[in-house]
N, C-alpha and C positions, 0 to 999 in steps of 0.2 A: 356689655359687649360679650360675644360669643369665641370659642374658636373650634375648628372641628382638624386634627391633624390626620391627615390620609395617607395611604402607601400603593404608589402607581406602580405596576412590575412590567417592564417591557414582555411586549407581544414576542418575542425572539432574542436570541444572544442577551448582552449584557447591558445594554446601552439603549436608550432612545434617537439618540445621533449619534452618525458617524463617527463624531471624535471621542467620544466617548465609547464608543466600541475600540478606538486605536490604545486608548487607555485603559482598556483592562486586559488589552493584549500584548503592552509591555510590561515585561517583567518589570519588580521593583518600582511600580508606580501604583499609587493608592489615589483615588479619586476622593473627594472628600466632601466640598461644598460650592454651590451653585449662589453665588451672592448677587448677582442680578441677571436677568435676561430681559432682552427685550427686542420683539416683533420688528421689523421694519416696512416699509409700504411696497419695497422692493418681492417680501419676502427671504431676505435674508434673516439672519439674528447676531445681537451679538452680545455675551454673556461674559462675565467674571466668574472664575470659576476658581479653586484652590486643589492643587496637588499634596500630595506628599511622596516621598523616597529618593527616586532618582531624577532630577530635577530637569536633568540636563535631556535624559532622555524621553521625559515628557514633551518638553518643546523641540527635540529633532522629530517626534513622532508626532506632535498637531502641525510641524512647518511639512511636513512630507503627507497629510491625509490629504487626498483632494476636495473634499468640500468645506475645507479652509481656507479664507481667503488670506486671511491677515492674523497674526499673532501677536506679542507684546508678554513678557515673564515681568513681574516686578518682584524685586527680594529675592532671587533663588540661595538663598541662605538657611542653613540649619535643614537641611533637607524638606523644606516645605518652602510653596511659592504660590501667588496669583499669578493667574495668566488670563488676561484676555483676547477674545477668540471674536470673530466676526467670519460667520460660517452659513453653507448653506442649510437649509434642514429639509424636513419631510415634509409631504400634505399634511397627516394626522398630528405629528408635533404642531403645525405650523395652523391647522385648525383649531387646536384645543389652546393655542397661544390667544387667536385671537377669540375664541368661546371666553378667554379668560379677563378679557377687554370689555368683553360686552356686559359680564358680571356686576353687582353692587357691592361681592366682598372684595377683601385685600388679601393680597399672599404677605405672609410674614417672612422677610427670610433672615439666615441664607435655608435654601431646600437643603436636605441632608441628603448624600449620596450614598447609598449602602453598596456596602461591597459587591451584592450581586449584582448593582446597575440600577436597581429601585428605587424612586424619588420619594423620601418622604416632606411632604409639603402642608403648612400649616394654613388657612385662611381664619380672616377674624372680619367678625362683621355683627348686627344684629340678628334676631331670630328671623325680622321680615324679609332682611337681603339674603339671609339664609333660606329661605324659604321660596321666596322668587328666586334664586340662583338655580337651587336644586330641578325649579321648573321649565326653565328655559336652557338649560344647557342641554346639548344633546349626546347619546349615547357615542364613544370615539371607538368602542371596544375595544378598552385598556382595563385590564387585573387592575382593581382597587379593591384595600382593603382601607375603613376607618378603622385608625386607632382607638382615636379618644375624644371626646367634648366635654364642651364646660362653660363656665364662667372665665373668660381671659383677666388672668390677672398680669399690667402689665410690671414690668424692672423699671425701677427710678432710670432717670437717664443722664444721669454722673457717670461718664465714660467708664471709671473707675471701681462705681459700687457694683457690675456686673462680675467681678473677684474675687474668689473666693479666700480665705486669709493668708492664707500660705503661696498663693498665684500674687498677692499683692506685698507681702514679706520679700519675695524673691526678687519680683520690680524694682521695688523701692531700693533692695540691695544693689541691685547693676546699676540703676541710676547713680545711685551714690558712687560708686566704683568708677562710674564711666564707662559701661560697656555698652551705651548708645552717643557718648561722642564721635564724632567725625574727625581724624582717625579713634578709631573705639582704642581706649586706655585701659579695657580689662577685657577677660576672656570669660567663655563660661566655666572652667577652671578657676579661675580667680574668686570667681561669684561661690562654688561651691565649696572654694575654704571657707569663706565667712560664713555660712549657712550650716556648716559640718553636713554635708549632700555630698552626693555628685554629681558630677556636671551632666550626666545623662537626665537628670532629675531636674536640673536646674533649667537643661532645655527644654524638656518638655512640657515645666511649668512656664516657662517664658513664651515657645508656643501656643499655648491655649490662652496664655493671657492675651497675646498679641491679639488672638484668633477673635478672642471675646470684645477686645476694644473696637480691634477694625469693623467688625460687623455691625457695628451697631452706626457705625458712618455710613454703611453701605445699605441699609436698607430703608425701605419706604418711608 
């Protein structure tokens, strides 16, 4: 198995949609990853998407875009949150979504959202779907660049072995502590005495852990 990872750059501004243009235009909000989309027959979309910073003010700013229909935040906690979004989109988004239907590779996600709005997206498949893909897909005149290709090696699928030792040290500490019971029985203070960290540390490895487990529920 193959993967080829690419880097789409919007034609203008920051964003390929809408809401994504609202979010790079509130301060304090970091866009991050695209954990699924998907086409509708409507023409709609509707997408999981992950914030970071100001949580609150990402979802006053996608409930106020108007080609949002509908919103939903799950977790706005530790200044990071999913949200999904069921939103209008473009012809050219909305062409290259279904160019991407009619294909024989698979996107791997989540898509990486770079700061300047840039999608970098991963596809895996054989050299033959790769080959037929390459051929039948038509030009959208969208900036890509490839990265990289190869041989796709994939990660065991132990929710867990995607952690790296010290993301899985820190887990295993809040666990133990309780700072995933309902009422949560530690803090991330509490977590970063026992580790001798700090809690700034302690969250950010707790975020990426989370980041690393959920994703791998979330994709294809």
């Amino acid at each position: 198995m193959r993967y080829v990872t690419a880097v789409y750059y919007p034609a203008s501004g920051e964003a390929f949609q809408a809401w994504g243009q609202v979010l790079a235009d509130t301060d304090g909000v970091t866009r991050e990853y695209i954990h699924r989309v998907e086409l509708h027959d409507d023409g709609t979309v509707a997408a999981l998407v992950s914030v970071r910073g100001d949580v609150a003010a990402a979802e006053t700013a996608l409930r106020e875009c108007s080609s949002v229909h509908d919103v939903a935040v799950q977790n706005p906690e530790d200044g990071g949150a999913l949200a999904y979004l069921h939103h209008d989109t473009n012809p050219r988004a909305a062409a290259m979504l279904r160019a991407r239907r009619q294909t024989c590779v698979v996107m791997d996600h989540p898509i990486v959202v770079r700061e300047s709005g840039a999608f970098e997206v991963t596809y895996l498949g054989t050299d033959a779907a790769f080959a037929e893909t390459f051929g039948e897909v038509p030009d959208f005149d969208v900036p890509f660049d490839v990265l990289e290709t190869g041989e796709y090696t994939p990660c065991r699928r132990d929710a867990f072995d995607c952690l790296t030792d010290r993301q899985e040290d820190v887990v295993a500490t809040a666990v133990e502590l309780g700072y995933y019971q309902n009422p949560r029985e530690a803090t991330q203070e509490d977590v970063a005495d026992a580790l001798g960290c700090s809690p700034g540390t302690v969250g950010e490895h707790l975020r990426k852990a989370e980041e690393r487990v959920f994703s791998q529920f979330l994709t294809d």
